[in-house]
Backbone of each chain as nested JSON, in Angstrom:
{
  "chains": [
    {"id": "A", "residues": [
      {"number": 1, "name": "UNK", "atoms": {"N": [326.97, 183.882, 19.227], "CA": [327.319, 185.259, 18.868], "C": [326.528, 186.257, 19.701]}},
      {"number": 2, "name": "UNK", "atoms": {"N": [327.161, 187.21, 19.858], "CA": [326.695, 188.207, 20.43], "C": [325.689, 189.113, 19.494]}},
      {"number": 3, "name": "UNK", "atoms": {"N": [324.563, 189.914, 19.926], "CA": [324.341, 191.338, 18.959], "C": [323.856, 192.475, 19.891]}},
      {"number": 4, "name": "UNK", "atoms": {"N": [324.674, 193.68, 19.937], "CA": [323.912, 194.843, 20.234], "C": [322.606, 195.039, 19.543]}},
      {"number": 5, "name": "UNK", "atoms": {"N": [321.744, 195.28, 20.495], "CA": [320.352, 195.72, 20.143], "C": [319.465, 197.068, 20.547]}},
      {"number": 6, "name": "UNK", "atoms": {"N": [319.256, 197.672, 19.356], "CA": [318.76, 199.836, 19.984], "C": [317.169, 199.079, 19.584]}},
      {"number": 7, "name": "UNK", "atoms": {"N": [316.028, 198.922, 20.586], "CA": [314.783, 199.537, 20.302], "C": [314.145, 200.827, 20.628]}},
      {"number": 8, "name": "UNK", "atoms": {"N": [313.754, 201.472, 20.016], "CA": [313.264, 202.681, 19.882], "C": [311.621, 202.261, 19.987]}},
      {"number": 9, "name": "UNK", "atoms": {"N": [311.245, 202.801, 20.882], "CA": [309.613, 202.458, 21.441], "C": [308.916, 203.628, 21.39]}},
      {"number": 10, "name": "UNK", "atoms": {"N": [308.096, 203.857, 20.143], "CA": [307.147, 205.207, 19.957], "C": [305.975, 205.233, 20.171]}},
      {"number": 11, "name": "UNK", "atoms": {"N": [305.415, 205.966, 20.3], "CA": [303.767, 206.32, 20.592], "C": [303.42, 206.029, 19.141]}},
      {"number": 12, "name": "UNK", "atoms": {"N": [301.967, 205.273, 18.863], "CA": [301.531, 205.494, 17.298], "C": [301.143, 207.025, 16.952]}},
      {"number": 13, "name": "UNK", "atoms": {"N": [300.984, 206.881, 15.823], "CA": [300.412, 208.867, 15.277], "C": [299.114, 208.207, 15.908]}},
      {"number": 14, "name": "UNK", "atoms": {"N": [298.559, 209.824, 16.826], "CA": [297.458, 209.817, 16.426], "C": [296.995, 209.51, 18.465]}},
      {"number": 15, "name": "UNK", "atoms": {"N": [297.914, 208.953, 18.884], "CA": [297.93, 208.854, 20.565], "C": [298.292, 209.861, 20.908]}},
      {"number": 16, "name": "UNK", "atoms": {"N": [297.753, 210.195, 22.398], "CA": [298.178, 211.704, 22.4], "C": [299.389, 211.712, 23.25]}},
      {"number": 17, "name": "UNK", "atoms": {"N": [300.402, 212.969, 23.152], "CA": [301.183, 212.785, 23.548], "C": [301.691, 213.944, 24.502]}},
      {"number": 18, "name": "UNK", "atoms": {"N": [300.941, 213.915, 25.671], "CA": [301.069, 215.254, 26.57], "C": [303.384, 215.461, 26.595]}},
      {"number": 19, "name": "UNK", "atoms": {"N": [303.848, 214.515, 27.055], "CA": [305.084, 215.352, 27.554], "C": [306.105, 216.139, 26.013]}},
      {"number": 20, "name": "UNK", "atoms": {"N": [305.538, 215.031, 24.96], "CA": [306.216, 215.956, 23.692], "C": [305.24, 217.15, 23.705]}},
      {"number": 21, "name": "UNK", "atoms": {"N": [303.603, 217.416, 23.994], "CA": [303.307, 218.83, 23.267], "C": [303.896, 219.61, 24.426]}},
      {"number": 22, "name": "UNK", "atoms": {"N": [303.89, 219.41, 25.781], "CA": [304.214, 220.158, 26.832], "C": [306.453, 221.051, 25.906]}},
      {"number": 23, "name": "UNK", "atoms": {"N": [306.843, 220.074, 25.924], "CA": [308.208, 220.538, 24.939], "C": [307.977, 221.122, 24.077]}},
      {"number": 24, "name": "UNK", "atoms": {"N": [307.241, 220.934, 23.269], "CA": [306.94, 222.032, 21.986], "C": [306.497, 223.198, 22.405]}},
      {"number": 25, "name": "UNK", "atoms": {"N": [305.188, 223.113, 23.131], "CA": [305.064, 224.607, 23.274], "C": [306.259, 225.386, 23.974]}},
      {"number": 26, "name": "UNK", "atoms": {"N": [306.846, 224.749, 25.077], "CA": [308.154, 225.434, 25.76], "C": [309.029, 226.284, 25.052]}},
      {"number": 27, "name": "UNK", "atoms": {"N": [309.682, 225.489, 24.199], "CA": [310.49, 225.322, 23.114], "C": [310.738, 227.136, 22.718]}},
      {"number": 28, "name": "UNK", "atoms": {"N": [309.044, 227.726, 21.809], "CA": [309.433, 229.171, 21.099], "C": [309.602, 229.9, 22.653]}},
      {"number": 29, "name": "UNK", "atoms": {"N": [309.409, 230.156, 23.774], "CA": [309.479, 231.398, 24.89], "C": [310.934, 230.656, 25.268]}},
      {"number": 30, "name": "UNK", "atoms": {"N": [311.591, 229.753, 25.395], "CA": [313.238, 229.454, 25.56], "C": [314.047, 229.847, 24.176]}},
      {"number": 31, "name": "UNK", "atoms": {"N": [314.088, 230.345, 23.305], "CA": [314.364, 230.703, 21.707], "C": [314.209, 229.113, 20.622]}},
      {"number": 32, "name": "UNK", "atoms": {"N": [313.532, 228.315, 20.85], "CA": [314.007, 227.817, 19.507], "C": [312.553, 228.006, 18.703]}},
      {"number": 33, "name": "UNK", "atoms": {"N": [312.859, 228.539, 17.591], "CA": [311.764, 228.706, 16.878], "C": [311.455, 227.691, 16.027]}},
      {"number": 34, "name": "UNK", "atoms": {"N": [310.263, 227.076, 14.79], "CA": [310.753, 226.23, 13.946], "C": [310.816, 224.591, 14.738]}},
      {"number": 35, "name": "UNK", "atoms": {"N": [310.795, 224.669, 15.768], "CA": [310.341, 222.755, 16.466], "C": [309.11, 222.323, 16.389]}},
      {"number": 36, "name": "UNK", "atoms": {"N": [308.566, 221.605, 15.621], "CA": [307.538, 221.166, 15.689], "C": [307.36, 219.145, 15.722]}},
      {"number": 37, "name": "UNK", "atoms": {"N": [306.695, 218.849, 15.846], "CA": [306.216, 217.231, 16.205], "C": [306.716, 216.472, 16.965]}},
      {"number": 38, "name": "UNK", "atoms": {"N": [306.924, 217.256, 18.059], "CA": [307.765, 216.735, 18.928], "C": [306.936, 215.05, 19.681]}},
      {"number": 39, "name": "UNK", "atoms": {"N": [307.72, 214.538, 19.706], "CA": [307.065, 213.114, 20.484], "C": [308.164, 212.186, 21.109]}},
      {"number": 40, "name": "UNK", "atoms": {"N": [307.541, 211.983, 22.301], "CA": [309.04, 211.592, 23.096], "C": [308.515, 210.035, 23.399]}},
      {"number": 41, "name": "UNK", "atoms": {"N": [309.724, 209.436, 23.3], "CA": [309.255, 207.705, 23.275], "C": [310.29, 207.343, 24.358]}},
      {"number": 42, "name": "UNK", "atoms": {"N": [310.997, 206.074, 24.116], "CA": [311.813, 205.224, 25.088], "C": [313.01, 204.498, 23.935]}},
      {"number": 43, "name": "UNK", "atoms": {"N": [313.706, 204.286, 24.579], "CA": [314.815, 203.134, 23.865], "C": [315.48, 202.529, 24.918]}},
      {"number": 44, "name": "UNK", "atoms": {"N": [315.343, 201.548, 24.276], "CA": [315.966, 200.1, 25.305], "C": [317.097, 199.779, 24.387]}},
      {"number": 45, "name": "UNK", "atoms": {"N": [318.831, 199.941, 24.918], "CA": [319.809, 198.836, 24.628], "C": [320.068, 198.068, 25.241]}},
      {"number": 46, "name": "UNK", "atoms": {"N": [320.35, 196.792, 24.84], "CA": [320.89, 195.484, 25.595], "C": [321.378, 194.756, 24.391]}},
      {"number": 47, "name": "UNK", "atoms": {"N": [322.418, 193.62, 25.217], "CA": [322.543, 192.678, 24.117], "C": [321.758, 191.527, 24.452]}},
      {"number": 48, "name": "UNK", "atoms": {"N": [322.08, 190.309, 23.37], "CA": [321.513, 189.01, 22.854], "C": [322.187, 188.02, 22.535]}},
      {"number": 49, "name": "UNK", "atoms": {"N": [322.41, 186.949, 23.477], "CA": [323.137, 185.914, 22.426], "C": [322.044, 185.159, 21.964]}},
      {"number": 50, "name": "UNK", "atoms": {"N": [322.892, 184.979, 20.801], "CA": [321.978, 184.265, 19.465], "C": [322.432, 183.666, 18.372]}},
      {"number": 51, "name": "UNK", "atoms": {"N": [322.133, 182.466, 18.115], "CA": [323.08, 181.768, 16.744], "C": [323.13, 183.056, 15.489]}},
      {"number": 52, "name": "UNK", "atoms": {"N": [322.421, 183.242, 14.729], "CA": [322.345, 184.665, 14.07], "C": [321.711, 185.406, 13.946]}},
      {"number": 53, "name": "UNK", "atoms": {"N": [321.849, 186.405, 13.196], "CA": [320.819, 187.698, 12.792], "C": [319.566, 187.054, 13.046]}},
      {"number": 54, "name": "UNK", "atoms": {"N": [318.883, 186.208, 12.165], "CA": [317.317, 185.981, 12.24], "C": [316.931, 185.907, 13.332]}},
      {"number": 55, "name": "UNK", "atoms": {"N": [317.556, 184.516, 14.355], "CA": [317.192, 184.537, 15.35], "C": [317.331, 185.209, 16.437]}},
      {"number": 56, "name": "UNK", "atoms": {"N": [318.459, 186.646, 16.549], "CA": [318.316, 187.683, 17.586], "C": [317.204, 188.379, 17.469]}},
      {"number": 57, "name": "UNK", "atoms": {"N": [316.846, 188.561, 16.098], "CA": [315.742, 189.36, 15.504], "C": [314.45, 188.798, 15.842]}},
      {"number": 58, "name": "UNK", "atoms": {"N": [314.419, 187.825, 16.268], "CA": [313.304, 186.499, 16.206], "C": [313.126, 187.045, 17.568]}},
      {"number": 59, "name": "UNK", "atoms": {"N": [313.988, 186.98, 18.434], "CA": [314.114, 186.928, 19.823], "C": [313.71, 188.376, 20.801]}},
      {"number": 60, "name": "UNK", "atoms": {"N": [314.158, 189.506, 20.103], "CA": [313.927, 190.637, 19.58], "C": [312.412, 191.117, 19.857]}},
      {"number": 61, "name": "UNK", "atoms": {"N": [312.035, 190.61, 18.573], "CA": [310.688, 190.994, 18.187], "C": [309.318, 190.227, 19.046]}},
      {"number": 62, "name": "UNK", "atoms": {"N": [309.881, 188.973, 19.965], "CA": [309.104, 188.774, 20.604], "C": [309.225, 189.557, 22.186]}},
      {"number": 63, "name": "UNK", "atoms": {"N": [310.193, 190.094, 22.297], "CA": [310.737, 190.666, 23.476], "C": [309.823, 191.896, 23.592]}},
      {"number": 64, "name": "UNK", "atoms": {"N": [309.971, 192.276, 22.4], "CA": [309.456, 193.821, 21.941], "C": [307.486, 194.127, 22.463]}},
      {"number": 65, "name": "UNK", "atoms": {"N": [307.021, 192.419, 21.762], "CA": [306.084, 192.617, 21.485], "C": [305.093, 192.004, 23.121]}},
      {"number": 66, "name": "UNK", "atoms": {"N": [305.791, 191.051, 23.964], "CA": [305.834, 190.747, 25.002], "C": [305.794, 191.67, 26.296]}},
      {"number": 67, "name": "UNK", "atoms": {"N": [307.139, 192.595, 26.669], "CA": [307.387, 193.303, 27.475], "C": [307.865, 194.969, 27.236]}},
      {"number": 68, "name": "UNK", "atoms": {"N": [307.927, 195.038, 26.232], "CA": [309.328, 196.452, 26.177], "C": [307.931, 197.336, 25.353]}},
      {"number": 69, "name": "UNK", "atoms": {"N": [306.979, 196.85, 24.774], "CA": [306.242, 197.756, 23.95], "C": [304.353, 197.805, 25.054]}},
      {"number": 70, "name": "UNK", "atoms": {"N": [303.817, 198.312, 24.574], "CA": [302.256, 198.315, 24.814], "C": [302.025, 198.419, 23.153]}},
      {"number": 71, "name": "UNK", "atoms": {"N": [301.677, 197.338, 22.557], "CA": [301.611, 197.324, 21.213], "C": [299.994, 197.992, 20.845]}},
      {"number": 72, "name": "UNK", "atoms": {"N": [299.31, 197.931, 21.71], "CA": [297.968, 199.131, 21.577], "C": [298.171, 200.315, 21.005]}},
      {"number": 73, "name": "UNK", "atoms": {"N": [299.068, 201.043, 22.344], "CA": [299.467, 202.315, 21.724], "C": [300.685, 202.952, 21.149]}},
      {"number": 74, "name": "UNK", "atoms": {"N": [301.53, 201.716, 21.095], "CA": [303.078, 201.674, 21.107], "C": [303.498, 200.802, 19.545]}},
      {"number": 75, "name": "UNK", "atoms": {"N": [304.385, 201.785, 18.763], "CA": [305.461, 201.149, 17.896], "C": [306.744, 200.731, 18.179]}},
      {"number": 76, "name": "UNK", "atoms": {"N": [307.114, 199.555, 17.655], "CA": [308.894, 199.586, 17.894], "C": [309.583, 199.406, 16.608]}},
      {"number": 77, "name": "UNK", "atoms": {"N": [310.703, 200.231, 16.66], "CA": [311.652, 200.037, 15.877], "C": [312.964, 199.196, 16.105]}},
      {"number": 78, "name": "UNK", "atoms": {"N": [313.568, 198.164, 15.391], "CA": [314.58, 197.251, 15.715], "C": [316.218, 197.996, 15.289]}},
      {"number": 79, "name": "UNK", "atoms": {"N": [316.955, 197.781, 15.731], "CA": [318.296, 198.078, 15.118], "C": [319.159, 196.926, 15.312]}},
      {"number": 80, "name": "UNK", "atoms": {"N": [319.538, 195.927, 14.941], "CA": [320.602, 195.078, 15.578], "C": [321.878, 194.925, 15.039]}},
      {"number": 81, "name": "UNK", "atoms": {"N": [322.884, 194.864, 15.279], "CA": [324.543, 194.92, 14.797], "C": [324.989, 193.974, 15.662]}},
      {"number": 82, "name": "UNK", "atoms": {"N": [325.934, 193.027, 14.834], "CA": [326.427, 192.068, 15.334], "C": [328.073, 192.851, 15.985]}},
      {"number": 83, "name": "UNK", "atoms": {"N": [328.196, 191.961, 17.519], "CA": [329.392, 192.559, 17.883], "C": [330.734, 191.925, 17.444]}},
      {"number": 84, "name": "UNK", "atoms": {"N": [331.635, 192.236, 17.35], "CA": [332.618, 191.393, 16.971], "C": [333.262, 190.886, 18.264]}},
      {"number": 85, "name": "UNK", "atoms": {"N": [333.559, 189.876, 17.448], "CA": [333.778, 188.359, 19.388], "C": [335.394, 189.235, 19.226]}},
      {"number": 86, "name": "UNK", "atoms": {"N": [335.433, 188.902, 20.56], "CA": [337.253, 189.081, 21.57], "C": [337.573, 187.764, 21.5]}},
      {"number": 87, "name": "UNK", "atoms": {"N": [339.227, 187.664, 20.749], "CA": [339.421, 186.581, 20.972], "C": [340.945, 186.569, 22.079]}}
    ]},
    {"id": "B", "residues": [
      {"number": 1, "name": "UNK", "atoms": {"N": [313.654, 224.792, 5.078], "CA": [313.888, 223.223, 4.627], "C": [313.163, 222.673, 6.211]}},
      {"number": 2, "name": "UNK", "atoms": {"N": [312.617, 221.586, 5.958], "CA": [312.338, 221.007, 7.437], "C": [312.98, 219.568, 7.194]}},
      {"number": 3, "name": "UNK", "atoms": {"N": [313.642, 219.561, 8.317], "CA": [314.422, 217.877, 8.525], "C": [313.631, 217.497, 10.29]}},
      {"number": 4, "name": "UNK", "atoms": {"N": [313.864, 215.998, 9.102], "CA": [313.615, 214.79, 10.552], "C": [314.332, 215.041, 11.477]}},
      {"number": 5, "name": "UNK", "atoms": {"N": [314.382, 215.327, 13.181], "CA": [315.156, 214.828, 13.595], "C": [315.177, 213.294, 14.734]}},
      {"number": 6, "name": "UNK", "atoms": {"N": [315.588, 212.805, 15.065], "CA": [315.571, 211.85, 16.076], "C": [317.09, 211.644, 17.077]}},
      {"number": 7, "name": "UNK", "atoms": {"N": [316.615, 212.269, 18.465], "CA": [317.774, 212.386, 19.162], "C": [317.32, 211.257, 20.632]}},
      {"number": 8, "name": "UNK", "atoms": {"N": [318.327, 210.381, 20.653], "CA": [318.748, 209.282, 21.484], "C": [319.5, 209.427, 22.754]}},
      {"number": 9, "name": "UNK", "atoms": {"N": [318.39, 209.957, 23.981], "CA": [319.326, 210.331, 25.032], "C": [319.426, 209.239, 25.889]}},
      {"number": 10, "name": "UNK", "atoms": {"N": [320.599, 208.897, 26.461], "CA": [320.972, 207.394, 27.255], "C": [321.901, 207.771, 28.343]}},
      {"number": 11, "name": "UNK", "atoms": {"N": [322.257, 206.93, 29.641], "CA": [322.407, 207.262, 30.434], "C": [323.999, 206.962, 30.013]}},
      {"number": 12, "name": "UNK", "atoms": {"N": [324.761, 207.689, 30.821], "CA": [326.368, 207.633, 30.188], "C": [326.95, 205.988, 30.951]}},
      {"number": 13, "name": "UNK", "atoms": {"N": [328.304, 205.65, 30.674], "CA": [328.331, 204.359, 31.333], "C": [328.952, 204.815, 32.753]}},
      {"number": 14, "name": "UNK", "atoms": {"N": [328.613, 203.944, 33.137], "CA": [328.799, 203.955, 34.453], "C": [328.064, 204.633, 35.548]}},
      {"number": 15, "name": "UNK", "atoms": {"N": [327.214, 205.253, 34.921], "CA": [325.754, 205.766, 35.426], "C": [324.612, 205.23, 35.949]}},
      {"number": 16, "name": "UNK", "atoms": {"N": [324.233, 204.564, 37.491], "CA": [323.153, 203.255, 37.478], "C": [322.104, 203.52, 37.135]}},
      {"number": 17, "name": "UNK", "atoms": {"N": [321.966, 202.415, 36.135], "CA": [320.562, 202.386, 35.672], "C": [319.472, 201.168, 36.025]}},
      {"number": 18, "name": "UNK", "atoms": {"N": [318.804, 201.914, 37.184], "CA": [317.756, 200.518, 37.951], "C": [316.905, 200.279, 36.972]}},
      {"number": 19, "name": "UNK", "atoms": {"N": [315.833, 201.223, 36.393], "CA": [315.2, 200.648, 35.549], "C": [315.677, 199.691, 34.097]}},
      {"number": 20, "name": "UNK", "atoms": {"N": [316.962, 199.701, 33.765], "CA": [317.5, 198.707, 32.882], "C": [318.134, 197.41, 33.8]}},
      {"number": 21, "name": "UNK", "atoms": {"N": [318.524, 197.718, 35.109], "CA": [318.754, 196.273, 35.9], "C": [317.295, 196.031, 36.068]}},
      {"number": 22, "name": "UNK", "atoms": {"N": [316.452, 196.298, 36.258], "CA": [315.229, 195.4, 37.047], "C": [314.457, 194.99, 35.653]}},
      {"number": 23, "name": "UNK", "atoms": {"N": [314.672, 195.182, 34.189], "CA": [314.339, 194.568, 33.174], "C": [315.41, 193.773, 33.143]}},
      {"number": 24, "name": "UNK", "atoms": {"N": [316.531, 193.479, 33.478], "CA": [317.779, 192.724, 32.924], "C": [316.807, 191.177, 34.03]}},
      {"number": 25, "name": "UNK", "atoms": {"N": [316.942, 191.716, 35.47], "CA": [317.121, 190.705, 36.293], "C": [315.32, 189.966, 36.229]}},
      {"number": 26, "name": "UNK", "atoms": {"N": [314.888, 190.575, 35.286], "CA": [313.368, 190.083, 35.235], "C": [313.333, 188.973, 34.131]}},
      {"number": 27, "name": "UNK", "atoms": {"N": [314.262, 189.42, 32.915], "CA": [314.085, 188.834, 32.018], "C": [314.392, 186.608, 32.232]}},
      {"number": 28, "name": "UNK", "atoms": {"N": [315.172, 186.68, 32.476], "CA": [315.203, 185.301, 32.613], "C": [314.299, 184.501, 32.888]}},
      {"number": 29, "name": "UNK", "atoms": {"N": [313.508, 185.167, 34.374], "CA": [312.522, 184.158, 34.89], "C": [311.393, 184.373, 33.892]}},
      {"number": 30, "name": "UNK", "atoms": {"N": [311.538, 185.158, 32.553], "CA": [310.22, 185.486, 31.97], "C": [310.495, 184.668, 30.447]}},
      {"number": 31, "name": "UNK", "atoms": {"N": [311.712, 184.161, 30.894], "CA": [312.245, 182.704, 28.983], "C": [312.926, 183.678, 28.292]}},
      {"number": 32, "name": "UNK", "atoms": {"N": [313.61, 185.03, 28.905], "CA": [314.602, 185.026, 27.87], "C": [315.562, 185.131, 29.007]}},
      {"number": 33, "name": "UNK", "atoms": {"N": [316.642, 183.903, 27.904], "CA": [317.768, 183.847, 28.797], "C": [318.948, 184.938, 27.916]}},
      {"number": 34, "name": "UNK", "atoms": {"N": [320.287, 184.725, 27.708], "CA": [321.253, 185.569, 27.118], "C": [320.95, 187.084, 26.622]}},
      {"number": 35, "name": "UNK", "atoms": {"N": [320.251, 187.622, 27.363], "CA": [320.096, 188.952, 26.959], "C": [320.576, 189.918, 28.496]}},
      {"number": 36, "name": "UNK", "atoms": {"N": [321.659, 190.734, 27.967], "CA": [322.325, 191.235, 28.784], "C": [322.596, 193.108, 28.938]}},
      {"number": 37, "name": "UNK", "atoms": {"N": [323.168, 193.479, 29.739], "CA": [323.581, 195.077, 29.248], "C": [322.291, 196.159, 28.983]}},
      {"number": 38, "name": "UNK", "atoms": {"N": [321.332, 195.779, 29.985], "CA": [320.063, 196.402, 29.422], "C": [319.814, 198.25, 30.041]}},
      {"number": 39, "name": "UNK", "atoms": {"N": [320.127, 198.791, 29.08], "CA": [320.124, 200.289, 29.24], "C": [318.831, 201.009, 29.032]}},
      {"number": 40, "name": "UNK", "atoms": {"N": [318.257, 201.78, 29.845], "CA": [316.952, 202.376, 29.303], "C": [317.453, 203.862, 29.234]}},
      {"number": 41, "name": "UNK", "atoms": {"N": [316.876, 204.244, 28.085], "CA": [316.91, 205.999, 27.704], "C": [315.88, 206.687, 27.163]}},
      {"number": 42, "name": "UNK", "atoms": {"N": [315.394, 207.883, 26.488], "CA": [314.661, 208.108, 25.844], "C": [314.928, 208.79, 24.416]}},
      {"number": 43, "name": "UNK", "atoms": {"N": [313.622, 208.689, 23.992], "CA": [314.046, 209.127, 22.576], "C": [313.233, 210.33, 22.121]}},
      {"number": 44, "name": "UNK", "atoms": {"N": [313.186, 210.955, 21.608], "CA": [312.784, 212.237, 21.345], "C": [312.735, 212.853, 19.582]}},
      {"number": 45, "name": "UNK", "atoms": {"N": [311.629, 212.543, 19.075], "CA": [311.605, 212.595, 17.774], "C": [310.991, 214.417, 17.4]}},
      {"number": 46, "name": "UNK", "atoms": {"N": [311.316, 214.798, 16.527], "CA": [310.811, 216.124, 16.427], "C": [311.206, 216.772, 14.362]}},
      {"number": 47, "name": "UNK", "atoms": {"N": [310.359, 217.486, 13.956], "CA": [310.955, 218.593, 13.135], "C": [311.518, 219.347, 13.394]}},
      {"number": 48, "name": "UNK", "atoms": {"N": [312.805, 220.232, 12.716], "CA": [313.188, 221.04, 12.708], "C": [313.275, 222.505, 11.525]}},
      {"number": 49, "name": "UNK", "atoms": {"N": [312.897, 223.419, 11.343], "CA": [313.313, 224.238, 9.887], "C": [314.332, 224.789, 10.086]}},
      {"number": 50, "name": "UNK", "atoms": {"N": [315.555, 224.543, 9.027], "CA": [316.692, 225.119, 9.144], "C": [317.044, 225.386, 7.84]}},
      {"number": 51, "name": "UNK", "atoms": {"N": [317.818, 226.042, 7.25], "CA": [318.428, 226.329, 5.852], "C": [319.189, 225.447, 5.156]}},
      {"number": 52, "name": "UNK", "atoms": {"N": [320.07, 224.548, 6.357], "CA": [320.272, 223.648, 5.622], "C": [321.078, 222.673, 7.013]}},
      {"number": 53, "name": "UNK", "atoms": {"N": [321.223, 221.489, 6.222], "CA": [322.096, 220.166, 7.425], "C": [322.5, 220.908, 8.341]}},
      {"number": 54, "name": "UNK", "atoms": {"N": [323.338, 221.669, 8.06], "CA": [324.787, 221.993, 9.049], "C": [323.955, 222.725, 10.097]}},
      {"number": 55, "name": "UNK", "atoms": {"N": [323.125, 224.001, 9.388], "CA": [322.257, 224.396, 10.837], "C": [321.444, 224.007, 11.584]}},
      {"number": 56, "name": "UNK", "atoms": {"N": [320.537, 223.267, 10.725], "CA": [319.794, 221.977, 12.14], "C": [320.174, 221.323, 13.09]}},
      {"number": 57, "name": "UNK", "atoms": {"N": [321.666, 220.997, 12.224], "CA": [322.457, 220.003, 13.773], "C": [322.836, 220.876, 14.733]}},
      {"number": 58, "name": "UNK", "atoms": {"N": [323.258, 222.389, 14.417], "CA": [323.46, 223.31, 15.132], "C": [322.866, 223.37, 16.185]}},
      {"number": 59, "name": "UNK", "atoms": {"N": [321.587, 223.768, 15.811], "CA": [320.141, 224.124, 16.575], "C": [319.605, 222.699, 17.327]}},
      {"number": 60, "name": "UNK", "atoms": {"N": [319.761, 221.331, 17.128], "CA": [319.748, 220.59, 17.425], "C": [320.336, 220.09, 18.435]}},
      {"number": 61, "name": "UNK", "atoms": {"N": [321.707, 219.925, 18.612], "CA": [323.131, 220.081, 19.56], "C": [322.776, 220.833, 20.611]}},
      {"number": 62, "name": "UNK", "atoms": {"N": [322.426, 222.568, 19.98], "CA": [321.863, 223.511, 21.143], "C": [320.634, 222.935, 22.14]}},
      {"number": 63, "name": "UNK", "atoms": {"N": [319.866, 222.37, 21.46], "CA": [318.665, 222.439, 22.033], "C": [318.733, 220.701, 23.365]}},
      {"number": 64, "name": "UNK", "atoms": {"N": [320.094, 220.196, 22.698], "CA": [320.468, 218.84, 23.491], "C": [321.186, 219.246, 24.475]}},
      {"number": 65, "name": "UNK", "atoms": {"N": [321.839, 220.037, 24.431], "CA": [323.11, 220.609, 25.378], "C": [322.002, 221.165, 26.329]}},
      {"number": 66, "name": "UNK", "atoms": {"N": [321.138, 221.823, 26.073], "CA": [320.031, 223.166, 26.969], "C": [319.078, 222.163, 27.934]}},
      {"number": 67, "name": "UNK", "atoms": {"N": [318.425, 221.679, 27.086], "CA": [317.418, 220.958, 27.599], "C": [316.779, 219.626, 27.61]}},
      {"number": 68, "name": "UNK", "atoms": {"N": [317.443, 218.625, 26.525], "CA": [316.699, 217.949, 26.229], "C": [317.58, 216.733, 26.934]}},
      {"number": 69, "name": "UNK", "atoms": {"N": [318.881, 216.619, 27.441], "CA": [319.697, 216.119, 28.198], "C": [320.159, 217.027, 29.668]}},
      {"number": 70, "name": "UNK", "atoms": {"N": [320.441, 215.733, 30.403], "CA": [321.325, 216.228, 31.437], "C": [322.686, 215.884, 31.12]}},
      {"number": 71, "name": "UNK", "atoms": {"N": [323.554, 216.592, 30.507], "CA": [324.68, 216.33, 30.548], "C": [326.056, 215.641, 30.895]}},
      {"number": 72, "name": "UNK", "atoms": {"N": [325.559, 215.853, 32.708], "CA": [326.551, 215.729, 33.756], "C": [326.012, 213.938, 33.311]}},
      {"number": 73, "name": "UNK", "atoms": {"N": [324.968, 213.797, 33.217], "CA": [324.893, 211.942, 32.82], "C": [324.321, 211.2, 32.215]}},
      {"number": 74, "name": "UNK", "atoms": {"N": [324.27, 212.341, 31.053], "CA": [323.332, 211.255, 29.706], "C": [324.561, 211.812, 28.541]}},
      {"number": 75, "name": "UNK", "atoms": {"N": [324.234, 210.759, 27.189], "CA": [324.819, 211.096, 26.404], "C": [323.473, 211.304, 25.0]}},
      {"number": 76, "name": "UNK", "atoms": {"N": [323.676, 212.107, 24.465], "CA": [322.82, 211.841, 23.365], "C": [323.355, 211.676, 22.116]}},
      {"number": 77, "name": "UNK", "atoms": {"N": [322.85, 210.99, 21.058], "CA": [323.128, 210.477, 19.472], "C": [322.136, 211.053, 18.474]}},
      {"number": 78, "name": "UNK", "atoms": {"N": [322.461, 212.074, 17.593], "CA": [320.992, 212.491, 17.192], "C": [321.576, 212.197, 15.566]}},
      {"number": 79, "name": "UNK", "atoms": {"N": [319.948, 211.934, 14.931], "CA": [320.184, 211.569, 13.519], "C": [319.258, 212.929, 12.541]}},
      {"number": 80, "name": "UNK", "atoms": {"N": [319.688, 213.14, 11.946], "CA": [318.747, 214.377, 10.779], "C": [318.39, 213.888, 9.448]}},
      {"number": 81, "name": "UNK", "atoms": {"N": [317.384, 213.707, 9.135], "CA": [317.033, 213.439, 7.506], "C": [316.162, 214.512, 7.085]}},
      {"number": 82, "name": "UNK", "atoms": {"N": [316.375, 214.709, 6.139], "CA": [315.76, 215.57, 5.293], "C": [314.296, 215.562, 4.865]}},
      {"number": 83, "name": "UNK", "atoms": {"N": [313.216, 216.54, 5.167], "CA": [312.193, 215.998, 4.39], "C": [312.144, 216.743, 2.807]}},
      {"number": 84, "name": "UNK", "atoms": {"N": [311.646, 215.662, 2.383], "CA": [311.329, 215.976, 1.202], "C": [310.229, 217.149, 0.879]}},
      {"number": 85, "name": "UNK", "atoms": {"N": [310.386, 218.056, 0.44], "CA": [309.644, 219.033, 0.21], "C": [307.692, 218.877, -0.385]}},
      {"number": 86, "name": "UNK", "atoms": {"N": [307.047, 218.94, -0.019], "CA": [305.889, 218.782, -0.402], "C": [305.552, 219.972, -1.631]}},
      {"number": 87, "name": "UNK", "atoms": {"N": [305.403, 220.199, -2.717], "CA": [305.076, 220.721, -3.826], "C": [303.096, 220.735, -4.115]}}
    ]}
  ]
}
């Protein structure tokens, strides 16, 4: 089986995050008033073949924790949806 | 009211994306095999204060359309949740 996979790769709270504050301050002298916490991360889609859910997730989370993250200063979030096969 | 937002900017299809081929064509020799379609984008988490849903996405949309995408070849997906009011 196939699964689409969204990781969303964030900075932890608390790392600093020059290109989100650089956007925030921008933000009120372009009009938007009211933006605040801005923090800009990464997302990686790709797919996975994989017998099922667990093990894309399995596969996933070592991917995540291996190459796609800096787990020092870096969170990831998983999303996975199974695709439906073409027959 | 202040809502979550989280907006998902990605490159449109057919748009080359080297940094998602040179993770695609890396991955194998690194033990993962069947993982395919590898797209890199960014993500962009932020507050917003608005009066209510409908105008955040407003102001949100605006602020994706202006600046926070290139248009001509990204697409963005943005999500809004609500925060819960602190009392």
């Amino acid at each position: 089986m196939t699964f689409e996979v969204l990781v969303n790769v964030s900075l932890r709270p608390g790392i600093a995050d020059p290109q989100g504050a650089t956007i925030e301050r921008a933000l009120p002298a372009l009009g938007f008033a009211g933006v605040g916490h801005v923090r800009v991360g990464k997302s990686i889609a790709f797919t996975v073949d994989a017998d099922d859910e667990a093990a894309a997730r399995s596969t996933v989370e070592d991917l995540c924790h291996r190459f796609l993250t800096n787990p020092v200063i870096e969170d990831s979030s998983i999303s996975i949806a199974a695709v439906a096969p073409v027959d």
